[in-house]
Each structure stands twice: as structure tokens, then as C-alpha cells.
N, CA and C atoms as an extended XYZ file, in Angstrom:
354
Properties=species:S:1:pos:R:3:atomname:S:1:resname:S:1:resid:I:1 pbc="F F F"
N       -12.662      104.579       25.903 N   UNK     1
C       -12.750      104.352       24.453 CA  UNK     1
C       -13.975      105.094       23.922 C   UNK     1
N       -14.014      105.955       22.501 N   UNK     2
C       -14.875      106.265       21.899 CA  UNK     2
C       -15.299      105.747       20.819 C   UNK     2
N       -17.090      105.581       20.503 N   UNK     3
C       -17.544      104.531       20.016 CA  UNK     3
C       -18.586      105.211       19.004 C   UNK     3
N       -18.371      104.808       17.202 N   UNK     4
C       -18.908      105.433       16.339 CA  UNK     4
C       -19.362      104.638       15.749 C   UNK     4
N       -20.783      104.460       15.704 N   UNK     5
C       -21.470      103.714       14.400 CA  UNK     5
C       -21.666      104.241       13.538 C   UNK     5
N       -21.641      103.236       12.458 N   UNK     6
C       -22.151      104.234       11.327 CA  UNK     6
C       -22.632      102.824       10.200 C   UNK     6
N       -22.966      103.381        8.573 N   UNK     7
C       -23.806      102.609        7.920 CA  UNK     7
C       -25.171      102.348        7.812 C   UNK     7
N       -26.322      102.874        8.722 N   UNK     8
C       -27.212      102.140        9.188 CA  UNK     8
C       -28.096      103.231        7.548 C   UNK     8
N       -29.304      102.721        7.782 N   UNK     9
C       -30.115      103.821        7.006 CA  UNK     9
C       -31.312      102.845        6.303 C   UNK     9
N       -31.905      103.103        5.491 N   UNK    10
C       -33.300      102.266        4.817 CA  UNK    10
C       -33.003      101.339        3.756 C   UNK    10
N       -33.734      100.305        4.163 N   UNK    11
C       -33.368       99.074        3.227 CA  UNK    11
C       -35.179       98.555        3.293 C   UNK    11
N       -35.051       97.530        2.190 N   UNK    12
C       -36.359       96.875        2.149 CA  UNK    12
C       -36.100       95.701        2.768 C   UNK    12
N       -37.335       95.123        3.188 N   UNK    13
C       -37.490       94.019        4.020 CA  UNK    13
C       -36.556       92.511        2.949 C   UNK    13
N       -36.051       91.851        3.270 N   UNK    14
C       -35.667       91.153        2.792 CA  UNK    14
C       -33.815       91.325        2.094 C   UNK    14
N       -33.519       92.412        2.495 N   UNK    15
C       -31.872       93.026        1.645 CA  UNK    15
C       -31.155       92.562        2.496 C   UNK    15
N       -30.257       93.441        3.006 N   UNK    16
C       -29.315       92.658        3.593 CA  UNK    16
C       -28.360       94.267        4.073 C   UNK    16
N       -27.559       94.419        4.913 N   UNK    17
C       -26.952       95.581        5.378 CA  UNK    17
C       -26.040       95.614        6.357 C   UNK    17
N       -24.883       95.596        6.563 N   UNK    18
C       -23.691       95.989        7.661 CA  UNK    18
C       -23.541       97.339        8.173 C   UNK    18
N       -23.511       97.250        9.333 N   UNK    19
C       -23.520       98.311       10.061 CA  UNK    19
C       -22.022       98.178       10.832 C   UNK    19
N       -21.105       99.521       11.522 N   UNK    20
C       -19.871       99.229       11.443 CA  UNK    20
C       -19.856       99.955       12.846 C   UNK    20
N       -18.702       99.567       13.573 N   UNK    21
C       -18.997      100.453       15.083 CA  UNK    21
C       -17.246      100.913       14.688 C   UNK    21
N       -16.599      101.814       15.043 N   UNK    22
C       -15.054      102.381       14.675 CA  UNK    22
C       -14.824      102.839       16.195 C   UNK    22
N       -13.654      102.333       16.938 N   UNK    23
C       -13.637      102.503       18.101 CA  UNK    23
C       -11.811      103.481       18.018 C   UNK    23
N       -11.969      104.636       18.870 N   UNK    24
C       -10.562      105.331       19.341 CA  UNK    24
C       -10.420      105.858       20.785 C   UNK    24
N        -9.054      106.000       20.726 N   UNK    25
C        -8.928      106.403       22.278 CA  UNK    25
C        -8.077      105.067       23.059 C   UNK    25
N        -8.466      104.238       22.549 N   UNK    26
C        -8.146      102.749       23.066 CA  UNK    26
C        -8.360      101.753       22.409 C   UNK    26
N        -7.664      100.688       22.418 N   UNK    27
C        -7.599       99.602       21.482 CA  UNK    27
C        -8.780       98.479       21.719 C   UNK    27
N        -9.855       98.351       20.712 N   UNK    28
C       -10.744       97.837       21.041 CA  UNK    28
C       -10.718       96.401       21.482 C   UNK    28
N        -9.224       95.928       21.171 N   UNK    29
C        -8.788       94.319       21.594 CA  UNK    29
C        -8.907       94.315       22.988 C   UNK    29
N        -9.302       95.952       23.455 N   UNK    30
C        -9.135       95.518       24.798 CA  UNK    30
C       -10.351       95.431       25.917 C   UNK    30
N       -11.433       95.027       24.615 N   UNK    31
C       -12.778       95.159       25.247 CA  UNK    31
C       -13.541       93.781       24.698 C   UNK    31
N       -14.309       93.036       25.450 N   UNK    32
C       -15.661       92.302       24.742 CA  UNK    32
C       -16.747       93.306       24.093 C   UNK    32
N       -16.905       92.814       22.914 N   UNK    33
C       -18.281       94.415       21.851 CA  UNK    33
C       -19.107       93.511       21.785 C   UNK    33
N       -20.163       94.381       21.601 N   UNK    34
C       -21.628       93.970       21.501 CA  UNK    34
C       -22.320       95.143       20.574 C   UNK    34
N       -23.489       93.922       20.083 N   UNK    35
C       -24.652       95.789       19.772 CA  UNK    35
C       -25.969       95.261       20.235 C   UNK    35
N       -26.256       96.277       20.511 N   UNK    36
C       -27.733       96.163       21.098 CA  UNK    36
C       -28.620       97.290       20.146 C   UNK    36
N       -30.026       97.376       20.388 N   UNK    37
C       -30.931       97.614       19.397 CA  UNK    37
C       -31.935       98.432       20.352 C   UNK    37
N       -32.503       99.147       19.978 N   UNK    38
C       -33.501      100.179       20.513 CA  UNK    38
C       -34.925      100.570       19.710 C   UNK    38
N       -35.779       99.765       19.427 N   UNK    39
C       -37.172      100.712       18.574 CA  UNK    39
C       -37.911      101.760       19.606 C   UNK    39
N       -38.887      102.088       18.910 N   UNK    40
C       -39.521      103.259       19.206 CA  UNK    40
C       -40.314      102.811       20.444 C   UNK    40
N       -40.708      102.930       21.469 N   UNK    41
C       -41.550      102.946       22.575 CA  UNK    41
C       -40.942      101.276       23.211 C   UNK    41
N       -39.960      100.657       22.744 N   UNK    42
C       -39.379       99.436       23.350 CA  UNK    42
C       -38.212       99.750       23.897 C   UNK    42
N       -37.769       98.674       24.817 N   UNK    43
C       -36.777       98.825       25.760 CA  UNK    43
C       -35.340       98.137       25.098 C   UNK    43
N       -34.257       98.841       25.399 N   UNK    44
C       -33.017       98.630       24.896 CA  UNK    44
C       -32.918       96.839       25.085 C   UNK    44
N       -32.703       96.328       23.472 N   UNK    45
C       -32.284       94.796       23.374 CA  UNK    45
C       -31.190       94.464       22.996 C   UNK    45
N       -30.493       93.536       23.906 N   UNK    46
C       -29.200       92.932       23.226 CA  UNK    46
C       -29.740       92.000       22.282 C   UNK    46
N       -28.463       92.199       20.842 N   UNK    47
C       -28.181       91.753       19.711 CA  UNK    47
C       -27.455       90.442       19.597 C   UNK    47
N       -26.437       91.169       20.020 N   UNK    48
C       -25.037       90.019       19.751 CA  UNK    48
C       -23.737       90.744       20.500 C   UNK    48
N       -22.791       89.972       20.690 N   UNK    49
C       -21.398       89.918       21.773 CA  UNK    49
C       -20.516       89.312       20.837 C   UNK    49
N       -19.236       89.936       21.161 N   UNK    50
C       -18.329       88.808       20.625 CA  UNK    50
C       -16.887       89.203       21.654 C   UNK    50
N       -16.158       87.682       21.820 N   UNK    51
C       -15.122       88.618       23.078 CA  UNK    51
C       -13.516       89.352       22.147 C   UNK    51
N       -13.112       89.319       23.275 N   UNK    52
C       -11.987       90.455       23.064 CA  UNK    52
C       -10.972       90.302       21.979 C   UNK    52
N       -10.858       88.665       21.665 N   UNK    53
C       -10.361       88.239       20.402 CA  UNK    53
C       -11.220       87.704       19.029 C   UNK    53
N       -12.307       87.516       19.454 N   UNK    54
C       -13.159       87.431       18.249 CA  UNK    54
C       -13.365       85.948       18.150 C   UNK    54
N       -12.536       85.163       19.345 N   UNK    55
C       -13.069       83.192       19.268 CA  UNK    55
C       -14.181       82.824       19.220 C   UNK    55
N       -14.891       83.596       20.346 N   UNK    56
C       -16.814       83.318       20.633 CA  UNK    56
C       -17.619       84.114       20.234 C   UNK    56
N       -18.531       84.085       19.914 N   UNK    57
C       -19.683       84.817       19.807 CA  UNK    57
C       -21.055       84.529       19.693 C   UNK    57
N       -21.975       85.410       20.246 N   UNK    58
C       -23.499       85.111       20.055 CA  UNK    58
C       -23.999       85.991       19.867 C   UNK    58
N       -25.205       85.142       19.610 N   UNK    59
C       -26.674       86.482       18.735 CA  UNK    59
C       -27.814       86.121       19.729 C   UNK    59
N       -28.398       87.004       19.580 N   UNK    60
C       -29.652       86.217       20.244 CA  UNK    60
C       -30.787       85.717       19.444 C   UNK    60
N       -31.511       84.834       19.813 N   UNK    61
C       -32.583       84.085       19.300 CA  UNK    61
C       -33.133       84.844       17.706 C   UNK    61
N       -33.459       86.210       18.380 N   UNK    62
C       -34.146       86.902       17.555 CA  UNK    62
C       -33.904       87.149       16.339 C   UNK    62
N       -32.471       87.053       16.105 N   UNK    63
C       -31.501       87.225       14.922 CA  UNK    63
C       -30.976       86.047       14.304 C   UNK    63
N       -30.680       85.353       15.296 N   UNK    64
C       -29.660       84.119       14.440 CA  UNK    64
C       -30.104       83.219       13.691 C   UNK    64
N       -29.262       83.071       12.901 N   UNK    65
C       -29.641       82.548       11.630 CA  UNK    65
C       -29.098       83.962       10.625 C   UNK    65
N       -29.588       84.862       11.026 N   UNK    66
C       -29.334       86.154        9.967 CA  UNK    66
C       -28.383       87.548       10.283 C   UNK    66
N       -27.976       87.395       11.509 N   UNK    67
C       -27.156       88.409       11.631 CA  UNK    67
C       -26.049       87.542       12.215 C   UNK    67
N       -24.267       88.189       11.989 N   UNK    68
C       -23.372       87.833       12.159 CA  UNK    68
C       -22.257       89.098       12.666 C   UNK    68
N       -21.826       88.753       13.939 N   UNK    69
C       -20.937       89.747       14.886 CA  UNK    69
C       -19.534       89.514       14.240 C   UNK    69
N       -18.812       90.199       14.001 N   UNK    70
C       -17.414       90.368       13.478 CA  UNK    70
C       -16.434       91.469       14.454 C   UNK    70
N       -14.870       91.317       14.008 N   UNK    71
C       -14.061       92.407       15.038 CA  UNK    71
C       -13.235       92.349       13.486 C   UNK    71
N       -12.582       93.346       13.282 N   UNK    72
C       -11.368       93.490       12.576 CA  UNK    72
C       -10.233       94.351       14.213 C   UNK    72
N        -9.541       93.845       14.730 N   UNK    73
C        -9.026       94.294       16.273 CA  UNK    73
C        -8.061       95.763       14.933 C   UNK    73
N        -7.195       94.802       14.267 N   UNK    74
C        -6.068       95.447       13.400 CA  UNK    74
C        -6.819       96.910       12.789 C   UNK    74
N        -8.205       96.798       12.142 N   UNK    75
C        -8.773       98.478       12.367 CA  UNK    75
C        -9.582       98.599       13.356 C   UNK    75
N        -9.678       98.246       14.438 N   UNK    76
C       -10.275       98.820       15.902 CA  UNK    76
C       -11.730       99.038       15.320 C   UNK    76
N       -12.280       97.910       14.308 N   UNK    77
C       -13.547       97.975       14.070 CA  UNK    77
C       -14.382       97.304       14.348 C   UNK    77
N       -15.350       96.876       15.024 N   UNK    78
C       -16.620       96.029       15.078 CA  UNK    78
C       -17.761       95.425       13.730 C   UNK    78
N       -18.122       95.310       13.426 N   UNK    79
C       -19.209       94.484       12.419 CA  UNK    79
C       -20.309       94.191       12.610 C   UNK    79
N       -21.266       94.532       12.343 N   UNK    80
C       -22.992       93.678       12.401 CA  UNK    80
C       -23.101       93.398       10.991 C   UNK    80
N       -22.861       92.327       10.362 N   UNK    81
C       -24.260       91.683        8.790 CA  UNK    81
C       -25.025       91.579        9.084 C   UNK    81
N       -26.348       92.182        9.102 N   UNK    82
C       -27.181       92.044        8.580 CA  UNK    82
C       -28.157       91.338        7.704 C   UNK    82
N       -29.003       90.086        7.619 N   UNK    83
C       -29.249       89.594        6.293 CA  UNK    83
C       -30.964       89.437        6.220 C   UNK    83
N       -31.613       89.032        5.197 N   UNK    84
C       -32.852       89.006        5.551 CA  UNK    84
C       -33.655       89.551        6.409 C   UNK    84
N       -33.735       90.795        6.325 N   UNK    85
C       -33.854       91.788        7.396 CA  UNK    85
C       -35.517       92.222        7.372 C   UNK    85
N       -36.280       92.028        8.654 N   UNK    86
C       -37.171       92.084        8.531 CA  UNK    86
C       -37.910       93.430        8.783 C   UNK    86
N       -39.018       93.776        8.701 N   UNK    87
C       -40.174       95.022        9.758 CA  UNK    87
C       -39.494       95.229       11.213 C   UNK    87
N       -39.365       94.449       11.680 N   UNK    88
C       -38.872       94.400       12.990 CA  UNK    88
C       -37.989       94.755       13.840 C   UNK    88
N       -36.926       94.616       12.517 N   UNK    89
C       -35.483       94.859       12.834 CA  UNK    89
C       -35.009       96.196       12.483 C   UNK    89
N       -36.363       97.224       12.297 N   UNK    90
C       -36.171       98.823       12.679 CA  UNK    90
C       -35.748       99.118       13.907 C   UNK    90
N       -34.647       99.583       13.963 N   UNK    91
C       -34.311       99.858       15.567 CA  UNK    91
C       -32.821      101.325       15.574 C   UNK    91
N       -32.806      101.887       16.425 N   UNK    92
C       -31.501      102.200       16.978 CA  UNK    92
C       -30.266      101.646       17.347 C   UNK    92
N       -29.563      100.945       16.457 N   UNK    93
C       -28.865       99.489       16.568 CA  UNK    93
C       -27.330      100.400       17.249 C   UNK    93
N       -26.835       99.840       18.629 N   UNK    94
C       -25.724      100.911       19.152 CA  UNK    94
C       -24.946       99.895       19.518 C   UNK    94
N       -23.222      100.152       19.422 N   UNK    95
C       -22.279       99.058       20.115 CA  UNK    95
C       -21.964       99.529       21.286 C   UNK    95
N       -21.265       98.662       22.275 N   UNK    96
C       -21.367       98.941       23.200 CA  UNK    96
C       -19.670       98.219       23.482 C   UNK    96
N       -18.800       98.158       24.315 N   UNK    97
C       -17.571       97.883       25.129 CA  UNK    97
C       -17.602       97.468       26.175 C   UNK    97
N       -17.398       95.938       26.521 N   UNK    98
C       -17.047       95.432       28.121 CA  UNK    98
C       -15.536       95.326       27.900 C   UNK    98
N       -15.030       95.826       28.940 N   UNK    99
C       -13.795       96.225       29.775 CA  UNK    99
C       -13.224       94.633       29.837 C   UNK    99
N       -12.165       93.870       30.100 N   UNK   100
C       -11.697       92.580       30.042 CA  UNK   100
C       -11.948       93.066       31.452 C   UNK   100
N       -12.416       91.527       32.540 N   UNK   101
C       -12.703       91.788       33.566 CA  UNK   101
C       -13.484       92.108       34.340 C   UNK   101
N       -14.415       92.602       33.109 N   UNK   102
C       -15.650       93.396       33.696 CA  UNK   102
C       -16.843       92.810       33.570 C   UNK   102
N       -17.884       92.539       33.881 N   UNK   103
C       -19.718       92.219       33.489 CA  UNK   103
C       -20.150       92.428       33.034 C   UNK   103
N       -19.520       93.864       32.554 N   UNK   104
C       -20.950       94.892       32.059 CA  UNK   104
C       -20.577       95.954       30.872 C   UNK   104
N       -21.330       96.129       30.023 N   UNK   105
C       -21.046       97.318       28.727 CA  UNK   105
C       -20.950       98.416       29.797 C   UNK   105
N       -19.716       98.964       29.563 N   UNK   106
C       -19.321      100.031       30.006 CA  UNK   106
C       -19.364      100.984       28.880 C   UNK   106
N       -19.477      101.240       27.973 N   UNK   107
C       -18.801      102.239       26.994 CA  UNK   107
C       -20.119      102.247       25.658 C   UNK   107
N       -20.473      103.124       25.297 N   UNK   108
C       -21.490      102.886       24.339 CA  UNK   108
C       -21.564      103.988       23.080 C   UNK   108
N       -21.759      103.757       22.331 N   UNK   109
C       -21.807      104.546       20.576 CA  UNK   109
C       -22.607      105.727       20.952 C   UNK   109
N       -23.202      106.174       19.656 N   UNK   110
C       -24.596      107.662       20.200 CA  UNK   110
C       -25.833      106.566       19.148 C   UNK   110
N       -25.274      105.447       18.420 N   UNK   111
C       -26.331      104.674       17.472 CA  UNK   111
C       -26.601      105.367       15.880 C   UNK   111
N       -26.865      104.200       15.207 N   UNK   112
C       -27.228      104.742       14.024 CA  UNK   112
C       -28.695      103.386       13.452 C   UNK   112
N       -29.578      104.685       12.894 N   UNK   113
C       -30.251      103.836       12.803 CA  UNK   113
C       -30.801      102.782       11.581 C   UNK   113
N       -31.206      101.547       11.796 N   UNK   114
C       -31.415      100.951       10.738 CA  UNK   114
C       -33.204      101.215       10.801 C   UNK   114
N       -33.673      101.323        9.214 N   UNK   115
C       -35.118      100.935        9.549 CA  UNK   115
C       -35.085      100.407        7.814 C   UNK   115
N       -36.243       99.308        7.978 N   UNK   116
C       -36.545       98.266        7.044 CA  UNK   116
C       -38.162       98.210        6.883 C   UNK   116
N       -37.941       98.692        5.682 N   UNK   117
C       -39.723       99.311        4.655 CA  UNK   117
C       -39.835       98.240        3.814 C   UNK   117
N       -41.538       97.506        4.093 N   UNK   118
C       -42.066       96.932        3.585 CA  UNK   118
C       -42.326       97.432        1.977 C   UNK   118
């Protein structure tokens, strides 16, 4: 599967912003998605997961409360909202594809980035 983010770009601290992952090649129903996040001199962080039908999902600590994982399967699209978005949450924000079956993000975007000006 090939994996395209897009949306990301400059917002002020406090706005709010969706970022969109567009998956082809393969039907993204047929993967658990995630996005994970990247700043400058820090190490790649998971975001949020959601599985292959869109029943479960999580965020991590760092976010929740303000960001929300979505699937549209019917356009093979993924979702990040964005909300109250802080300094922090400047990053290289990239989705990623686990395989049904699998452990592990196999499959990953090239990222787009969000950054949030005080």
C-alpha cells in the first residue's frame, strides 16, 4: 500500500487542524493506521492507532483530550483532528499501516508537516 499525507502546514497555537493520510495500491480496510510524529532533534513518537474497522482507538497521553483518529475505509482515507494545538505539537506528523496479523507498522507516508507559532 502507498501512503500520502497531506494538509499539514502553520497554524497558531491554540486553532485547530486535520491532517489526512490517502492510501492506494490496496485497500486500507486491510490494515490497522496510525500516525506518529517526528520534531527536530527528537525521536519518532507514536500519536494514535485505530484498527482495521475503525471500533477502537487510541491516542497517547500526550494528545488526548485534543486529537481524534478517524478511517473513512469507503475513501481509503485516514484522519488526524487536531484541536488546541500547542508549541509542541510541531512535528513531522506521518501515517503509518499494520498489516491484519501483524505487530508492527509496516508501511509508512514520506509526512507532512505540522508546525504551530506562538
Amino acid at each position: 500500500v502507498h501512503l500520502v499525507e497531506s494538509g499539514g502546514g502553520l497554524v497558531q497555537v491554540g486553532e485547530s487542524l486535520t491532517i489526512t493520510c490517502t492510501g492506494s495500491g490496496r485497500p486500507l480496510s486491510d490494515y490497522g493506521m496510525g500516525w506518529f510524529r517526528q520534531a527536530p532533534g527528537k525521536d519518532r513518537e507514536f500519536v494514535a492507532r485505530i484498527s482495521w474497522k475503525g471500533g477502537s482507538s487510541y491516542v497517547a497521553d500526550s494528545v488526548k483530550d485534543r486529537f481524534t483518529i478517524s478511517r473513512d475505509n469507503d475513501k481509503n482515507t485516514l484522519y488526524l483532528q487536531m484541536n488546541s494545538l500547542k508549541s509542541e505539537d510541531t512535528a513531522l506528523y506521518y501515517c503509518a499501516a499494520e498489516p491484519r496479523g501483524s505487530v508492527k507498522f509496516e508501511y509508512w507516508g514520506q509526512g507532512t508537516q505540522v508546525t504551530v507559532s506562538s
